[in-house]
N, C-alpha and C positions, 0 to 999 in steps of 0.2 A: 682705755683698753689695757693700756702696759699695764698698770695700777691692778687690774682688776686677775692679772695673767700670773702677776707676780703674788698677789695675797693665795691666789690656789694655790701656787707653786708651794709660797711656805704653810699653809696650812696642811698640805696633801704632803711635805718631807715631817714636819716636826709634829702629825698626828699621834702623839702618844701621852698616854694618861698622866705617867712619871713627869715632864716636862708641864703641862695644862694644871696637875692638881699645887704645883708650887708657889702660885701667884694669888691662890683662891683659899682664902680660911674655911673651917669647916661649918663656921654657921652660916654663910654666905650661898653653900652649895646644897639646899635641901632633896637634889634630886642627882642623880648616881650620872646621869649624862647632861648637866649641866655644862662640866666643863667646858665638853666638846661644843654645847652652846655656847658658850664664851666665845668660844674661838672661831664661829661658824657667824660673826654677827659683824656687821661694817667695821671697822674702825681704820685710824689714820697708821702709817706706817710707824711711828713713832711708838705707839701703845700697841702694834704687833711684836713688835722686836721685843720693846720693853716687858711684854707677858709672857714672851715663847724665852728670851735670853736672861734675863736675872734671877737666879735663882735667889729663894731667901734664906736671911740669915734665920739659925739654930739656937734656940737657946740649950744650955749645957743641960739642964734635965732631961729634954727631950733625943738629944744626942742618944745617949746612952739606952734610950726605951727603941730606939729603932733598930740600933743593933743583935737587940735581942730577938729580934721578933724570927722567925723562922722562916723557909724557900718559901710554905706554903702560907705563910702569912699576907706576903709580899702583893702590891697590887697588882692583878691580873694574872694570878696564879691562883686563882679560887678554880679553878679545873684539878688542879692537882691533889686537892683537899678532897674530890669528890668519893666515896665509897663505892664500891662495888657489890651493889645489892644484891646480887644471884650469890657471887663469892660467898659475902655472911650468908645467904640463906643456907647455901649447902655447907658449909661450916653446922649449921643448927640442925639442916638434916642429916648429917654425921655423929652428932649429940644425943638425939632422940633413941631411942631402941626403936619403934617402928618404922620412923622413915628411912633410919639408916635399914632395916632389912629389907625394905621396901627397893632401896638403892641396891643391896644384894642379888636381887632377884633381879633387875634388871643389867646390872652385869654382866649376871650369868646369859638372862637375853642375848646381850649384845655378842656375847661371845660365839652362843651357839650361831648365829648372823654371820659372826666373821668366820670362822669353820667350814659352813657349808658356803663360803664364796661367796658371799651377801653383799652387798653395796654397805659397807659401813666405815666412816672414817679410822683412819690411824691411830689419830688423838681427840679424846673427849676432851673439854674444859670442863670447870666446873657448873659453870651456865649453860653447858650443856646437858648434861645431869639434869639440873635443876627443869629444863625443858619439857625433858623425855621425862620426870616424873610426873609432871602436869597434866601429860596427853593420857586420856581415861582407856583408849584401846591400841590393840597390836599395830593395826593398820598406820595408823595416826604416825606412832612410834619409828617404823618401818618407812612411811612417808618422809619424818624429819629425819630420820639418820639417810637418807639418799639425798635429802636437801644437802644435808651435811659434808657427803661425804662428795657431790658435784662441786660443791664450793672448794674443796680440799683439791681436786684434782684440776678443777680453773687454776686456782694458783697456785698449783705447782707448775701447770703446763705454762703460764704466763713470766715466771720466772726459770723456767730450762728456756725457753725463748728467748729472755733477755739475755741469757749468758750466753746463747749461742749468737747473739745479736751480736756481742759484745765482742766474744770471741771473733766472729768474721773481720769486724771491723779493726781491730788491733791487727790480724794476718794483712790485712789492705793496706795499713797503713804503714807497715813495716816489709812489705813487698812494694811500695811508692820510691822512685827514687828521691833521693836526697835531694833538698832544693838551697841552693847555695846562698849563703848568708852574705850579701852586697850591703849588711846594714844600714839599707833604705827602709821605712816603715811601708807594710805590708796591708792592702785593703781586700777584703773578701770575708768567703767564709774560714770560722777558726782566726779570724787577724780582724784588724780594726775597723771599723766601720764609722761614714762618716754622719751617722746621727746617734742621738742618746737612745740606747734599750731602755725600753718603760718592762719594769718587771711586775709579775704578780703582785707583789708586796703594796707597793705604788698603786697600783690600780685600785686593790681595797681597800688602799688607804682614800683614794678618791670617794670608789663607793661608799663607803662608810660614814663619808663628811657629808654625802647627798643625804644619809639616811637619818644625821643629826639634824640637818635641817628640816628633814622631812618632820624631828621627834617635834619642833618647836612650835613649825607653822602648817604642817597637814593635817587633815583629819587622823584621824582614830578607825582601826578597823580589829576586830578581839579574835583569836581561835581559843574555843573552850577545847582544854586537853584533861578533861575531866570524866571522860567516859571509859577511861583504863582497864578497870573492873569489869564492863560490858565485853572486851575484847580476849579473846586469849594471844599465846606469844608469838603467832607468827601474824597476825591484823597489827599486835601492838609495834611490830618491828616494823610493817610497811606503813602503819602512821607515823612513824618518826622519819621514815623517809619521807614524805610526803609534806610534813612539817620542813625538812629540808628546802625542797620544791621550792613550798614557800616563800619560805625567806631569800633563796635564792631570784625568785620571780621580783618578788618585790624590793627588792635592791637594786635588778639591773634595769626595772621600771623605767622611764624619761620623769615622772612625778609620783614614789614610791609615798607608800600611808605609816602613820604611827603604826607598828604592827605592836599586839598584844598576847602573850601566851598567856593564861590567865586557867587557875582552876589545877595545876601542875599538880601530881602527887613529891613530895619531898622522897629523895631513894626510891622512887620505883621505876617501872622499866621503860617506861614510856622517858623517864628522864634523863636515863641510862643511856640509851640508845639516839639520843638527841645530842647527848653530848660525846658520843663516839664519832656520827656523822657530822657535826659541828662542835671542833673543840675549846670553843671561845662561847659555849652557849653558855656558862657558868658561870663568866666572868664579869665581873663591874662594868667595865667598858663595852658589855654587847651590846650594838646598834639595834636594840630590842627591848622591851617590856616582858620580864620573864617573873612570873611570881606563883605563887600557889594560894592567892586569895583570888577570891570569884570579882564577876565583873560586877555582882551589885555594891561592894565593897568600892570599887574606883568610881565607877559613872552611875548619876541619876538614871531611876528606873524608865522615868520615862523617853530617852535619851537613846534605850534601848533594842532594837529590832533583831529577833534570833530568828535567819533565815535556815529552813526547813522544805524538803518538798513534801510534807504531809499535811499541807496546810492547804485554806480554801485563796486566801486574799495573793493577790498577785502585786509584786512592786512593777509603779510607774516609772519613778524616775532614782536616781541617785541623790540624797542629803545628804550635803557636809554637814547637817548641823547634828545626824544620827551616828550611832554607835553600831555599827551591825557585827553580827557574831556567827562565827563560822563553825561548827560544829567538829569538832577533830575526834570522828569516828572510821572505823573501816568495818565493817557488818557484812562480812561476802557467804557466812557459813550459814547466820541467823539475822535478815534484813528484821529490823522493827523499828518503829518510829519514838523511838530513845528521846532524839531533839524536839519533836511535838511533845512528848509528856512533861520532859523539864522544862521548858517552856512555859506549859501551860499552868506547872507546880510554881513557878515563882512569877508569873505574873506577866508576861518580856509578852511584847508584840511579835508577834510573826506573819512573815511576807516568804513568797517563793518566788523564784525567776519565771517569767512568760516566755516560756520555750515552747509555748502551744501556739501561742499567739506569732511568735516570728520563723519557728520551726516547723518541717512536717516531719514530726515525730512516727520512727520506726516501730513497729506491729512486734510489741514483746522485747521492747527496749525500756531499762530501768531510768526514769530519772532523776535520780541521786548521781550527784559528780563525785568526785577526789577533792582532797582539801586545796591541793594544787590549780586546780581547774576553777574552782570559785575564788582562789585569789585573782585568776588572771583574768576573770571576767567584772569582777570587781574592780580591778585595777584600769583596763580598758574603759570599761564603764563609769567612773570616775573621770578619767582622761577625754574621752571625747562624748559624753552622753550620750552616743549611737548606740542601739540595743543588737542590731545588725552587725555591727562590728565588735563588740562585746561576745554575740553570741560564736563568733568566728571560732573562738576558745573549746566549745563544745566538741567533743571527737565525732567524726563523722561517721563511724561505722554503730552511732546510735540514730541515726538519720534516717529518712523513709527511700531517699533514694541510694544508700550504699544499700539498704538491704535488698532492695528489688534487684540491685547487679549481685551482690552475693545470692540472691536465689537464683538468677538467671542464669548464672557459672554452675550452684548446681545442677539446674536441670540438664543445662548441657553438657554435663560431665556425668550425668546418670543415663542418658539419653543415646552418649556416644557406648559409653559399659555396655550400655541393654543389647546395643546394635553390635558390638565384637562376640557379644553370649549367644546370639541370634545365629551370627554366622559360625560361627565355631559347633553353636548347634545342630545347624544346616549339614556340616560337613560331617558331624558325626551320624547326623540320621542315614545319611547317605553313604558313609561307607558298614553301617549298620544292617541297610535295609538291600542287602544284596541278593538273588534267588539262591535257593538252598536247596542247588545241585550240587551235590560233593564233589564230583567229578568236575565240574565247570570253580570250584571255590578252590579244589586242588590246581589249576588250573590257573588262576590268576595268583596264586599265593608265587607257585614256580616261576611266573613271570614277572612278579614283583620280585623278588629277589634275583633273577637272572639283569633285570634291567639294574638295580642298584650295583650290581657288578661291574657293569658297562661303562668306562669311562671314554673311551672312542668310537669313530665311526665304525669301525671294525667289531666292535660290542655290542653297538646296535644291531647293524645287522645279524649277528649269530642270537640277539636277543630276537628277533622279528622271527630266523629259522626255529630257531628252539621252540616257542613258542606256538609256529604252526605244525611245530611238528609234534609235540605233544595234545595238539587238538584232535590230530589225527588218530591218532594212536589210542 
């Protein structure tokens, strides 16, 4: 147990590429996360120390070619090297004579928006541009600069927040009285504490060694991120969160899968946007399979299963010994069955989940998931072959009995409306439907106003005389 407490320990401080790639020549390491193999595989103390501590000797040719190499050269700095594909585009669209007029005109849009008091941000980016050129109508345009200019006002209000956080907190803590320094060590909060803080960094450095392991001895599971062109920019942006999801899910797993992006376009926005929300998505050392060649490229066809729910055959059980492929689309404007047709263009078996069979499926409920949601039924269903508990992953307000409560709330929220319209109506037919004696309508009008007069008992009764005295009369 010590043995085994202390190998995590240095594997999870000394997880880094620079230290792991100095003990391993380059023909030795045909695969970009071997290293981390290296390091993630038994051995005696003596060949830990001896792989994580000696660095090796340089010969003087090589000396010299290292120094040259550049920041973004360096390993695990391929993030830095990446371009900014909207930036060039509108660069190109500034070059063109149409687009750039085309940019003109919407300028002047945006401008007339901000004038008449429009919801439009501050400040455009360039990819922002580039956005608003894409959308074919006003509306659309008019939609994304509110998106834009919501996000602009979240975080500005999220940062006057934090400085007024800040601010209170420095006024509290300089209104504290002074606490006298008796040069004894201090335990609490702000002072010393008597266990080790495990920080962020540590943690993923843990995660991270789980998900080498995972690269060596788990199955295989693919997302195609090849459907980019099918999507426009605001489906491509919530695929790459979702892509996030992902990988997030599948890390913090108990038994996380080889995960595979596979099918990438090289500079487009889908890879853009993946590597804003994960900034190590780009890098050599990502605890992932990141490429832009297809899966029939890596794994046998047959090997293959592209699940789809536009398909007839239903998956029984979970094989490790299959490749299954997860579709990385988002289709909320224009649903089509995208992953059935390439499917069936290159030949890939396909299975769908049996959510009929374990679920009572809600009356006008879609079942297509998120790409998040079939990892974690994937990953579940892997882990314990329970389909039941698998399908736990499925949101419930696609369900037969969230919807019968969500109709039931309306009808009793329509039912209680109709009943305040009913009596509201009541009162109005009624004070509506009064005889049309003038004499008798002058009559109650003076008495309504003589009573709202009235705020004591001495009011009332001069409202009671008045009153029979004007019947009189």
């Amino acid at each position: 147990m010590y043995n085994h407490v202390r190998r995590c320990l240095v594997i999870s401080v000394n997880l880094r590429r620079q230290f792991l790639t100095q003990s391993i020549p380059p023909a030795s390491a045909p695969y970009q996360n071997d290293y981390y193999a290296n390091a993630c595989r038994p051995r005696n103390d003596a060949a830990c120390k001896r792989f994580y501590c000696q660095p090796v000797e340089k010969s003087e040719e090589e000396a010299p070619q290292e120094e040259e190499k550049s920041e973004d050269e360096k390993p695990g700095k391929s993030g830095n090297r990446h371009i900014d594909s909207l930036t060039k585009m509108y660069e190109e669209y500034q070059s063109n004579p149409e687009t750039k007029k085309r940019l003109q005109i919407l300028e002047l849009e945006v401008d007339v928006l901000r004038h008449n008091a429009g919801k439009v941000p501050e400040v455009l980016r360039p990819k922002d541009w580039v956005a608003l050129e894409r959308l074919p109508t006003k509306s659309q345009r008019m939609k994304h600069l509110r998106f834009l200019w919501r996000n602009e006002r979240i975080t500005a209000n999220l940062k006057a927040a934090k400085e007024q956080k800040r601010a209170q907190w420095m006024a509290t803590k300089e209104a504290a009285e002074p606490v006298e320094d008796t040069g004894e060590m201090k335990y609490g909060l702000q002072y010393n504490s008597l266990f080790v803080r495990i920080y962020p960094t540590t943690m993923a450095h843990g995660y991270n060694c789980k998900l080498m392991q995972a690269i060596m001895f788990e199955p295989k599971i693919v997302i195609d991120c090849g459907y980019e062109e099918n999507m426009n920019y605001r489906e491509v942006h919530n695929c790459a969160k979702q892509l996030q999801m992902s990988f997030a899910a599948n890390r913090a797993h108990v038994s996380p899968l080889h995960l595979h992006f596979c099918c990438l376009k090289k500079g487009g926005l889908l890879e853009e946007f993946s590597y804003v929300n994960i900034p190590s998505f780009l890098d050599v050392d990502f605890p992932a399979t990141v490429t832009s060649q297809s899966y029939l490229d890596l794994f046998p066809r047959d090997q293959l299963v592209y699940l789809t729910p536009h398909c007839r055959a239903e998956m029984t059980e979970y094989d490790p010994d299959l490749v299954y492929i997860i579709g990385a689309i988002v289709d909320k404007v224009q649903p089509q069955p995208l992953s059935l047709a390439k499917a069936k263009k290159e030949g890939i078996r396909m299975l769908k989940l049996p959510v009929d069979k374990y679920l009572e499926w809600g009356s006008g409920s879609g079942k297509s998931f998120t790409i998040n949601q079939m990892m974690k039924i994937m990953l579940d269903l892997r882990h314990t072959g329970d389909w039941n508990l698998a399908l736990q992953n499925v949101p419930s307000r696609k369900l037969k009995a969230a919807r019968e409560y969500s109709f039931q709330r309306k009808l009793s929220r329509s039912a209680a409306r109709l009943a305040l319209n009913a009596r509201d109506g009541t009162e109005e037919s009624k004070r509506i439907a009064v005889p049309t004696d003038p004499q008798r309508t002058q009559t109650q009008t003076n008495t309504r106003r003589t009573y709202s007069d009235s705020n004591s008992e001495s009011g009332i009764r001069d409202f009671r005389f008045s009153s029979r005295k004007k019947n009189v009369s």
